[in-house]
LOBA-631688 format. One record per residue (C-alpha): residue number from 1; x, y, z. Coordinates in nm, 2 decimals. Layout:
// LOBA-631688
DOLO    k       X       Y       Z
DOLO  NUM       X       Y       Z
...
***
This chain:
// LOBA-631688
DOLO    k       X       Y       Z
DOLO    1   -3.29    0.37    2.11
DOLO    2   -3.64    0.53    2.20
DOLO    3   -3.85    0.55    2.53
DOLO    4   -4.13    0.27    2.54
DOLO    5   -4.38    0.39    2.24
DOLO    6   -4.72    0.22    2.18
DOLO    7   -4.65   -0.11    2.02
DOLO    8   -4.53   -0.26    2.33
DOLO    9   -4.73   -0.10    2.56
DOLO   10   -5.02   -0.22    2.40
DOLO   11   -4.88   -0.59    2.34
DOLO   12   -4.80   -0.60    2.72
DOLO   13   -5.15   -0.44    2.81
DOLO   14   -5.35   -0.70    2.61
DOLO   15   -5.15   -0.92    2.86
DOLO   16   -5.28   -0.75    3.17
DOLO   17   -4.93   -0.63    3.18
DOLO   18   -4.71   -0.33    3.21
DOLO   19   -4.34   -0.19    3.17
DOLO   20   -4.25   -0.20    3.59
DOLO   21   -4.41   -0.55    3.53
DOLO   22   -4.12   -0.71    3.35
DOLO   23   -3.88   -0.51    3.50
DOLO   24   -4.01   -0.64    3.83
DOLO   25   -3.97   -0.99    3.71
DOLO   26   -3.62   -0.98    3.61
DOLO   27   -3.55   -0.81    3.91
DOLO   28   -3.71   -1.02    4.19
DOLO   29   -3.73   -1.40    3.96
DOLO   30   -3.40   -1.34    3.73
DOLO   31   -3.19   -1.18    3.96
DOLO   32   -3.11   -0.87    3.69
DOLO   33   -2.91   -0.59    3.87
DOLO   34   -3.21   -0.31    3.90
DOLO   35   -2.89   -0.08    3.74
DOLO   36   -2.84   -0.31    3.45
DOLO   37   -2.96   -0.19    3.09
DOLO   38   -3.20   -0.40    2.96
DOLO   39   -3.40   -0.29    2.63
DOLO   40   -3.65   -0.46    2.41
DOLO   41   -3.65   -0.50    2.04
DOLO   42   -3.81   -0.75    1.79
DOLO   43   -4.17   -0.77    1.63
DOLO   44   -4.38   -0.67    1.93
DOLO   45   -4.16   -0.34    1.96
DOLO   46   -4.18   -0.23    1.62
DOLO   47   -4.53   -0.33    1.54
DOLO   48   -4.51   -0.63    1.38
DOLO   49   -4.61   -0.96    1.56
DOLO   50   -4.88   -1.10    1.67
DOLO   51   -5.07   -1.28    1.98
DOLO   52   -4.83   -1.57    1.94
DOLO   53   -4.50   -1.35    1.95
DOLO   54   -4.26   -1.39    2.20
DOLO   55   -4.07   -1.06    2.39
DOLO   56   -3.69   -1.04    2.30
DOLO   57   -3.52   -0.87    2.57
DOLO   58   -3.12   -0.78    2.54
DOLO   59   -2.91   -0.74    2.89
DOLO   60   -2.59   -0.57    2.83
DOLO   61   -2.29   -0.72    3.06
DOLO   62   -1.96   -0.68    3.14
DOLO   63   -1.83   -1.01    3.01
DOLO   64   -1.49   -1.08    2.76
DOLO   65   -1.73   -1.21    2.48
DOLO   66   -1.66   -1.09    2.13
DOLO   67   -1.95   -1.27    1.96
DOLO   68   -2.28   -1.23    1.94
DOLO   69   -2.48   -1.55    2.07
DOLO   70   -2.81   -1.66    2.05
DOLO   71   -2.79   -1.99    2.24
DOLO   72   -2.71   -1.75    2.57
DOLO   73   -3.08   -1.71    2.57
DOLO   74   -3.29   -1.76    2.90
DOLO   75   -3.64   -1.83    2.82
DOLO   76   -3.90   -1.74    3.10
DOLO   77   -4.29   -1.62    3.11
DOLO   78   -4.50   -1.36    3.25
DOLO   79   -4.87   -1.41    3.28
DOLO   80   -4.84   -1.62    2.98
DOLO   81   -4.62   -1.41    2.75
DOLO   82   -4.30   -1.59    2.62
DOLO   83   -4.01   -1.42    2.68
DOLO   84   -3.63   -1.43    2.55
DOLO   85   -3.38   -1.22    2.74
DOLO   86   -2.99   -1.26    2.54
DOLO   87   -2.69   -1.12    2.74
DOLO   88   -2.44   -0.93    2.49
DOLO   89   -2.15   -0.80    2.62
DOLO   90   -2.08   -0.46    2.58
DOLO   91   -1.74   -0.57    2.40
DOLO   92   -1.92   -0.77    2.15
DOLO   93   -2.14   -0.47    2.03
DOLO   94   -1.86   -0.24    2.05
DOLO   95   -1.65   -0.52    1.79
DOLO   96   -1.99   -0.56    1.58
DOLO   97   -1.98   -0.15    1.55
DOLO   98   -1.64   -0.16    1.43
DOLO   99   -1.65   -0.42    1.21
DOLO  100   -1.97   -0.22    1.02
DOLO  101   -1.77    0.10    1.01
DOLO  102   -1.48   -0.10    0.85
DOLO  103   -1.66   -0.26    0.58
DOLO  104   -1.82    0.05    0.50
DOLO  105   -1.48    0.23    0.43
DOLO  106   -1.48    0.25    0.04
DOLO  107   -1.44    0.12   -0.17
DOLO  108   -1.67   -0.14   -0.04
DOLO  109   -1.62   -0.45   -0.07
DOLO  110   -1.92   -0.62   -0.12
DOLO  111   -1.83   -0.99   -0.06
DOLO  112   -1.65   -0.88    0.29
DOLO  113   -2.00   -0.67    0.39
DOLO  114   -2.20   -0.96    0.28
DOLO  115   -2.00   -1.23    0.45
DOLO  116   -1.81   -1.13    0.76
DOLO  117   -2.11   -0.92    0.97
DOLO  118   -2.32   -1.23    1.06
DOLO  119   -2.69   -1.23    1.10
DOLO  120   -2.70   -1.25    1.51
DOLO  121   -2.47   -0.90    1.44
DOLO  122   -2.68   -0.74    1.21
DOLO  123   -3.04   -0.85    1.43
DOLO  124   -2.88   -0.70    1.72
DOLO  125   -2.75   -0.35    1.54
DOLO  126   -3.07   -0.33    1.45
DOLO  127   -3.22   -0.40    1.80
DOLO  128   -2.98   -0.14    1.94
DOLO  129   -3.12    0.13    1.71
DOLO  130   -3.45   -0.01    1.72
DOLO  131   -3.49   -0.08    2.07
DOLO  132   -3.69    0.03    2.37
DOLO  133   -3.48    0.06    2.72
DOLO  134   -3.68   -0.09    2.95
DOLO  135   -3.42   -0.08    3.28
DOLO  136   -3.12    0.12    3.37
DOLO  137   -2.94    0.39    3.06
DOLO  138   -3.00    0.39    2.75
DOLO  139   -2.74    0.14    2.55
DOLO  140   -2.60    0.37    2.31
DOLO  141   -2.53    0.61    2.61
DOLO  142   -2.38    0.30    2.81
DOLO  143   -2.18    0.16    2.47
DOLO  144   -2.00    0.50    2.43
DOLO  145   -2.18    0.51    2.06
DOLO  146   -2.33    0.67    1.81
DOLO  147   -2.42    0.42    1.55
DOLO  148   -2.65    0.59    1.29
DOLO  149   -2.94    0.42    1.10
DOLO  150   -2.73    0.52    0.74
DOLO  151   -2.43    0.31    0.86
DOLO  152   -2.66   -0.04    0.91
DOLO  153   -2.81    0.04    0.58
DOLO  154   -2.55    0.06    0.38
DOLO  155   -2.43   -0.25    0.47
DOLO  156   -2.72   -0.47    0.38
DOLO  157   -2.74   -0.29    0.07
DOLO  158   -2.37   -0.38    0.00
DOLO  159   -2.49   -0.75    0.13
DOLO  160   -2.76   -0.78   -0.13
DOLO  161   -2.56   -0.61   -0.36
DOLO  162   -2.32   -0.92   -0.34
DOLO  163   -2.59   -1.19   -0.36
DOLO  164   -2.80   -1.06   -0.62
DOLO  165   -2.52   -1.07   -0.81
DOLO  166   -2.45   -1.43   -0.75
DOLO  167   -2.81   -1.48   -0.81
DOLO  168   -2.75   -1.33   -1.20
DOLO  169   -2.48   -1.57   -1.24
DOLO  170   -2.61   -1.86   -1.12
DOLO  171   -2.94   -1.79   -1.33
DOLO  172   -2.72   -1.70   -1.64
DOLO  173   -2.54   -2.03   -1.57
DOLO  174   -2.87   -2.24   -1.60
DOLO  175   -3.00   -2.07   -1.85
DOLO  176   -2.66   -2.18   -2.07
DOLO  177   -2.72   -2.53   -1.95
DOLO  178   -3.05   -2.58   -2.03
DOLO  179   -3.11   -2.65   -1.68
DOLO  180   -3.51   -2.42   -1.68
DOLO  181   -3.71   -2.54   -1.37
DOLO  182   -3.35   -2.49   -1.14
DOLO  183   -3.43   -2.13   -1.25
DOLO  184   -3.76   -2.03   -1.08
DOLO  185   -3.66   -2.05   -0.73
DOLO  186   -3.37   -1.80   -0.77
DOLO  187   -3.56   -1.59   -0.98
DOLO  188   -3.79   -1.54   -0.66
DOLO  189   -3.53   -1.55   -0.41
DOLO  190   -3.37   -1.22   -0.67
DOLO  191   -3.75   -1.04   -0.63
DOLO  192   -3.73   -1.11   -0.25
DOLO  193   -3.36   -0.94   -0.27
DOLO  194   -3.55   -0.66   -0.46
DOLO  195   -3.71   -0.62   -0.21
DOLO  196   -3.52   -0.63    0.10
DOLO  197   -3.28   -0.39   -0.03
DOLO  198   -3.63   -0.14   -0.10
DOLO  199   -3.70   -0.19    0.25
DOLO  200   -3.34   -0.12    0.38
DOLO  201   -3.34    0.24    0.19
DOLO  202   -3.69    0.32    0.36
DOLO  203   -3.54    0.25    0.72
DOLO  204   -3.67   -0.09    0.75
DOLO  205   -3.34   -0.27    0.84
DOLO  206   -3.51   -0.56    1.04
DOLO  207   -3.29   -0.88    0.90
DOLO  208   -3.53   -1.15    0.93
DOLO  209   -3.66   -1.27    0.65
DOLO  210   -4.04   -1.37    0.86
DOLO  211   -4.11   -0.94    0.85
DOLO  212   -4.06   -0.88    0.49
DOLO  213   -4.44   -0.89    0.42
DOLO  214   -4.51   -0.68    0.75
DOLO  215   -4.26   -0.45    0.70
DOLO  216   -4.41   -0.40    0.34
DOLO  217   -4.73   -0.28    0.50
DOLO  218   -4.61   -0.01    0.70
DOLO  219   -4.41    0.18    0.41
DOLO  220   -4.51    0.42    0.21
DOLO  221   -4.44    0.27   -0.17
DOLO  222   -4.52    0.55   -0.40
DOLO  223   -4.24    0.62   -0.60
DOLO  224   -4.09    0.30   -0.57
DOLO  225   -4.05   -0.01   -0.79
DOLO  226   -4.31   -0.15   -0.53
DOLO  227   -4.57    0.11   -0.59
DOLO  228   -4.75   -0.06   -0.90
DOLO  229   -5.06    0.03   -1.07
DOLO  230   -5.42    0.07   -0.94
DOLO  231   -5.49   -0.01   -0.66
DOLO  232   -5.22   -0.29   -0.57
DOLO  233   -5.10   -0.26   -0.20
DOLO  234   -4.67   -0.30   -0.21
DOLO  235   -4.74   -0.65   -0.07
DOLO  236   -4.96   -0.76   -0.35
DOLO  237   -4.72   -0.64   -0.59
DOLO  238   -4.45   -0.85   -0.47
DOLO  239   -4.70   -1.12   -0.47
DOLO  240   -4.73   -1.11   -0.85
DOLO  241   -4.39   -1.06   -0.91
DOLO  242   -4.32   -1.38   -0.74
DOLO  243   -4.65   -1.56   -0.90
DOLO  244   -4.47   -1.84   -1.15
DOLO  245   -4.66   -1.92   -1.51
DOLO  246   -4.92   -2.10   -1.48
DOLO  247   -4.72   -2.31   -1.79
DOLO  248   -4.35   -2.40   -1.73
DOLO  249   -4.22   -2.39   -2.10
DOLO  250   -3.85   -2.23   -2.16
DOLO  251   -3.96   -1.88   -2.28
DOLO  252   -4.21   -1.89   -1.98
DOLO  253   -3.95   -1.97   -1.74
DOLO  254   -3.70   -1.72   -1.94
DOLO  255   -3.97   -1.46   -1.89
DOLO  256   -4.03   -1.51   -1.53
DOLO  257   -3.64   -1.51   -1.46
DOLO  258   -3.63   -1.18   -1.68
DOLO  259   -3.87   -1.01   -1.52
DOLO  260   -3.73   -1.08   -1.16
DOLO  261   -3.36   -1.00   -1.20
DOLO  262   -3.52   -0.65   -1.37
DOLO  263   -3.72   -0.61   -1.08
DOLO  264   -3.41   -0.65   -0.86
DOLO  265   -3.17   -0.47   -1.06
DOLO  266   -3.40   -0.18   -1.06
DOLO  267   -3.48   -0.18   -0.70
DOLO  268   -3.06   -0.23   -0.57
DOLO  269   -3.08    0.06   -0.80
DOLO  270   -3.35    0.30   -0.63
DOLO  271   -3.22    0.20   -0.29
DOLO  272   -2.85    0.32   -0.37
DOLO  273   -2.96    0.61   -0.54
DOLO  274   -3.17    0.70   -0.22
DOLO  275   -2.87    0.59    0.02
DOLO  276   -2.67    0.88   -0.17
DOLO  277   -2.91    1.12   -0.21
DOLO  278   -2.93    1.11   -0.59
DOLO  279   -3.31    1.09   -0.63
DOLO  280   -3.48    0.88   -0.85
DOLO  281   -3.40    0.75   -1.19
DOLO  282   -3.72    0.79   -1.39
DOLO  283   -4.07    0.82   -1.30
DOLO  284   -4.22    0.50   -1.13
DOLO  285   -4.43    0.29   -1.36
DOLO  286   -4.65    0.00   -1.30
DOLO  287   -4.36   -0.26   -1.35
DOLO  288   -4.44   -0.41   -1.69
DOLO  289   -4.53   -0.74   -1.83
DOLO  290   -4.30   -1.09   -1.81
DOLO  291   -4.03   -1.06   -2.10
DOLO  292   -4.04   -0.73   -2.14
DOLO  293   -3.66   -0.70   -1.98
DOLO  294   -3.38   -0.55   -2.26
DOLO  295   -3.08   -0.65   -2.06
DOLO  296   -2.91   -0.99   -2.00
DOLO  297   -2.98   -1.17   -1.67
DOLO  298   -2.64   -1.12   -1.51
DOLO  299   -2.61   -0.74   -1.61
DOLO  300   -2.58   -0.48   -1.30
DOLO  301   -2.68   -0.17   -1.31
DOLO  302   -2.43    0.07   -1.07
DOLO  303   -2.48    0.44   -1.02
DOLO  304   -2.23    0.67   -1.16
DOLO  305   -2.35    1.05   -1.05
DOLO  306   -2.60    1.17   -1.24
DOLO  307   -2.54    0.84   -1.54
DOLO  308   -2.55    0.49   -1.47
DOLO  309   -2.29    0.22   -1.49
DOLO  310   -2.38   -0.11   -1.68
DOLO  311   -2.15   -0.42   -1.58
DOLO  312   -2.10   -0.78   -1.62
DOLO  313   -1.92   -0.83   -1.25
DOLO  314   -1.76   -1.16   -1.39
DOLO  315   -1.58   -1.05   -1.67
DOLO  316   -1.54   -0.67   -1.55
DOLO  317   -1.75   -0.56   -1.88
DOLO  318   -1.93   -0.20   -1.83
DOLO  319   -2.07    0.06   -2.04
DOLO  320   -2.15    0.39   -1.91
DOLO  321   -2.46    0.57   -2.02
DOLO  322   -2.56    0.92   -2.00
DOLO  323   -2.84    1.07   -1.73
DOLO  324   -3.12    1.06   -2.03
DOLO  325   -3.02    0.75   -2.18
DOLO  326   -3.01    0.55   -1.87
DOLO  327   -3.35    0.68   -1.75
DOLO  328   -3.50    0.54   -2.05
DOLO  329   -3.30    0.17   -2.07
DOLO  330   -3.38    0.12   -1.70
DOLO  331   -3.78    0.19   -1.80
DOLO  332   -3.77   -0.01   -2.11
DOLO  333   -3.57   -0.33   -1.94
DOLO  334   -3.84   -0.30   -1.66
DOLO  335   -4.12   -0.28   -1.91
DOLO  336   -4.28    0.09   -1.79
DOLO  337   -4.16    0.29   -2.07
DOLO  338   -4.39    0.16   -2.38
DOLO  339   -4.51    0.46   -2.56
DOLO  340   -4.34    0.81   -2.70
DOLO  341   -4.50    1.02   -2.40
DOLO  342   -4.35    0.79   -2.14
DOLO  343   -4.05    0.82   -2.31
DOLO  344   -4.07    1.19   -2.36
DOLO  345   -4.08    1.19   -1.96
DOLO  346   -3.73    1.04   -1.89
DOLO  347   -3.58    1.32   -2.12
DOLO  348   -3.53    1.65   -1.99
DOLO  349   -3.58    1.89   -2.20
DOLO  350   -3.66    1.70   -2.49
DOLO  351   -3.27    1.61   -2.53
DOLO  352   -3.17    1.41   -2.88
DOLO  353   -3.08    1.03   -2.80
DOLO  354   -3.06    0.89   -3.13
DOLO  355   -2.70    0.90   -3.16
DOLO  356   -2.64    0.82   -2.82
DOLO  357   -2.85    0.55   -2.81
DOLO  358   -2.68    0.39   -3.10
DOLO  359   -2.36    0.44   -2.97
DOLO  360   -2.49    0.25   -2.61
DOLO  361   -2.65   -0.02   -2.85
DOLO  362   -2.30   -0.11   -3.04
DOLO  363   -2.11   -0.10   -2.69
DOLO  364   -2.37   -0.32   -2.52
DOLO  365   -2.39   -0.55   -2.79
DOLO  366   -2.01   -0.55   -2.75
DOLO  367   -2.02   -0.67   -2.47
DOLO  368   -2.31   -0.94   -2.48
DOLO  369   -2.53   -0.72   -2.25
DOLO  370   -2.86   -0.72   -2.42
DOLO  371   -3.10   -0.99   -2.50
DOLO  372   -3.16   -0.89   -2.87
DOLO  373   -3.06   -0.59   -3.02
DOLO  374   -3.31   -0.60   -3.29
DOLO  375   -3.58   -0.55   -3.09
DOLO  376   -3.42   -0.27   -2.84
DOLO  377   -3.33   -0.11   -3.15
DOLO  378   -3.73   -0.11   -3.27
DOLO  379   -3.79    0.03   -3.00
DOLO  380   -3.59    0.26   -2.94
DOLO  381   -3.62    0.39   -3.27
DOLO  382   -4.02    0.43   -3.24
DOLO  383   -3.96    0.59   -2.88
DOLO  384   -3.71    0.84   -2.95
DOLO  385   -3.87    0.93   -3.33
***
């Protein structure tokens, strides 16, 4: 929770109005106990609405709720600004600290992080980390907690770990069915994914799905799957990615589908990487062309230390590939490894793959993980010399 910083002040000010203002209101209209903690969070705090936004203000009380409610809400205005004031009770953010911290225990269960911390939970974790104490102590102070930024991330990266995934199955099923225009909506939904879980890694934990674009343009993409080529902003990257052909045959559809799950798989796989303080898995590249993927639409990519962990969750399939190896399947289902030099650059030291890679090949092939071996195998085979 931080002190009243310049988004807000200025969204009030180009209202004629001030901090003391809305405290004075609640006080004197609302009948708010001058003692109470009252903070405010949402788009105008961090930066991110507009003239039309509302203020969303959180009371803490002293009630026996458990659950977080949105329908609480008492709507009121000041000098024409909308505002929203919710009443939590400190019990219910207490139980939606708890219930984080246990669905972070590992092993994580992904299904149980993705499914049991609801969204008016995760909005107002975020507001309390995110939030500006306008009256009385500061919440975390007044909670008796120290929820950290780490914890709230790591659940929504466990949350989009569990509905990419069903995203890769569904898409896998359609494709088996024939069933092509059903795909392209989850292919873009799998980008978005991509990209939430991105922005989750970069300390953008804000859950509602309005932001995403916003958000975008206040991070700093170099070095991520978002940072493209030229001169494309992060936004207009994700733009393209979500762009469908312009024709709508099978292999265009198939393409599209490919080059979103890639996108996604690669970008669950930055974030987690990030979230554990592995670093990067190659050099960033400018996120290569539709159909350029290598691996099957409902293939994960996990990390494993330093190597990386491929899996079919469905059938518990996975082969494990070493640090070099993985570097350069990762850039090659993505599409930025196309030459020798960019290949060179995912190889420390120069490090033989041949007979690594061919051993990978035979155990993903095994497995029905790649696409078509023939080609990954071309081009491996021209990459590595």
């Amino acid at each position: 929770m931080r002190d009243v910083a310049a988004p807000l002040e200025a969204a009030l000010a180009s209202r004629g109005l001030s901090v003391a203002d809305v405290a004075e209101h609640l006080v004197r209209h609302l009948e708010v106990d001058p003692s109470s903690t009252v903070f405010a969070y949402g788009s105008l705090v961090e930066g991110l609405g507009n003239a039309s936004s509302d203020l969303d203000l959180c009371i803490l009380t002293g009630g026996a709720e458990t659950d977080i409610t949105p329908s609480r809400n008492s709507a009121f205005e000041i000098a024409g600004l909308q505002c929203d004031l919710m009443p939590v009770s400190k019990r219910a953010f207490r139980r939606a600290i708890e219930l984080l911290r246990e669905l972070n225990r590992e092993p994580v269960d992904v299904r149980r992080a993705a499914l049991e911390l609801d969204y008016p939970q995760r909005r107002m974790l975020h507001a309390l980390l995110n939030g500006e104490t306008l009256m009385g102590a500061e919440a975390q102070s007044v909670l008796g907690t120290d929820l950290a930024p780490r914890e709230l991330i790591r659940n929504l990266l466990a949350r989009t770990r569990y509905w990419f995934g069903n995203l890769q199955a569904d898409l896998a099923g359609m494709r088996r069915a024939g069933d092509w225009t059903s795909m392209i909506l989850p292919s873009q939904e799998a980008v978005l994914l991509g990209c939430d879980a991105l922005l989750a890694a970069l300390g953008k934990t804000n859950p509602t799905p309005k932001w995403r674009v916003k958000q975008l343009e206040t991070i700093a993409a170099a070095g991520t799957p978002l940072s493209g080529g030229g001169t494309a902003s992060p936004a207009e990257r994700l733009f393209d990615l979500l762009r469908v052909p312009a024709t709508l045959g099978h292999a265009d559809i198939l393409g599209f589908a490919l080059r979103a799950v890639a996108f996604g798989r690669r970008s669950l796989l930055w974030a987690e990487r990030a979230l554990l303080g592995l670093g990067e898995t190659r050099d960033p590249g400018d996120g290569g062309a539709p159909g350029a993927s290598v691996l099957d639409l409902d293939i994960g990519i996990l990390p494993d230390g330093e190597r990386l962990r491929f899996v079919r969750p469905g059938d518990g399939a996975a082969v494990t590939a070493p640090a070099d190896l993985s570097r350069l399947i990762v850039g090659l289902d993505e599409g930025t490894v196309t030459t020798a030099l960019e290949a060179a650059a995912m190889r420390a030291g120069g490090t033989p793959l041949a007979s690594e890679a061919a051993l990978f090949l035979g155990e993903c092939e095994q497995a029905g993980f790649l696409i078509a071996r023939p080609d990954l195998e071309a081009r491996l085979s021209a990459l590595l010399g």
